[in-house]
N, C-alpha and C positions, 0 to 999 in steps of 0.2 A: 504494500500500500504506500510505501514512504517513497517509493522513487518511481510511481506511476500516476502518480495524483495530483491536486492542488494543494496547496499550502499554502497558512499566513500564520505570520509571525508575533507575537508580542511581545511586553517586558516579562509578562506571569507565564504563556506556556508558547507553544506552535501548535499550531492544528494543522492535521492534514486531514481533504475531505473529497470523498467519493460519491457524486450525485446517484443515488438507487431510490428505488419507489417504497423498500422499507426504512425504519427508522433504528438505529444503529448509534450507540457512544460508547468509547474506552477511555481509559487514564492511561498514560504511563507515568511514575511518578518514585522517581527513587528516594532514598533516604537523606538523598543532598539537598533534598527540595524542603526539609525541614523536618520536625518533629510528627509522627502520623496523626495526630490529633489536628494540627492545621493544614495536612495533605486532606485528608478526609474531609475538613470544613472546606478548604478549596474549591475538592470536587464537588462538592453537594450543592456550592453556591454556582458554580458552573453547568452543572446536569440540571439545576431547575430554571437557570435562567434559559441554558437552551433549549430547553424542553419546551416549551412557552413560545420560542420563539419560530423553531424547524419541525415539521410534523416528519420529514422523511429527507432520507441519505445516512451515510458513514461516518462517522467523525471520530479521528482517533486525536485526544486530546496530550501533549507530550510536557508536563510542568516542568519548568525551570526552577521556582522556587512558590513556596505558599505562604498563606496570607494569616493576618490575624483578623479579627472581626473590628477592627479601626480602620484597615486600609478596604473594607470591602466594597467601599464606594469606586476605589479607582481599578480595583477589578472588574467592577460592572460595566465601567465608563470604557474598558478597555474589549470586553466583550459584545458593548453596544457598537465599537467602532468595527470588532471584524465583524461582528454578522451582519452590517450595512456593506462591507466591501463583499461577503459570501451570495448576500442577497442580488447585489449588483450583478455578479458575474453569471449566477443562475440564470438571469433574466437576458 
């Protein structure tokens, strides 16, 4: 999936995303990404934002590093910017 697909980038993770008609998300998320108590908050704020927002395709989500519940606004902020660039290129 990683060297056949689209990708974007952020400061919190990469996604890489493959347009399919079902609905599909992974993590990857090593222990460099922080403590698992904030990889797991990460993800959870990332799976329900996207959830909300993509009914269908692949998205393999790849964190860089994870968040406390202070910065979870500029997570969002950074979520809203790529699924307007995912959304774009769909269309």
């Amino acid at each position: 999936m990683r060297k056949t697909k689209r990708q974007y980038k952020s400061s919190f993770f990469k996604l890489y995303m493959l347009p399919l008609q079902r609905y599909k998300i992974g993590f990857i998320a090593s222990s460099k990404a922080g403590h698992v108590f904030r990889r797991n908050y990460t993800k959870r704020i990332i799976k329900n934002f996207w959830h909300k927002e993509f009914k269908e395709g692949d998205f393999l989500f790849v964190l860089y590093k994870s968040i406390s519940p202070r910065d979870r606004s500029v997570l969002l902020e950074e979520l809203k910017i790529v699924s307007e660039k995912v959304k774009c290129e769909k269309v």
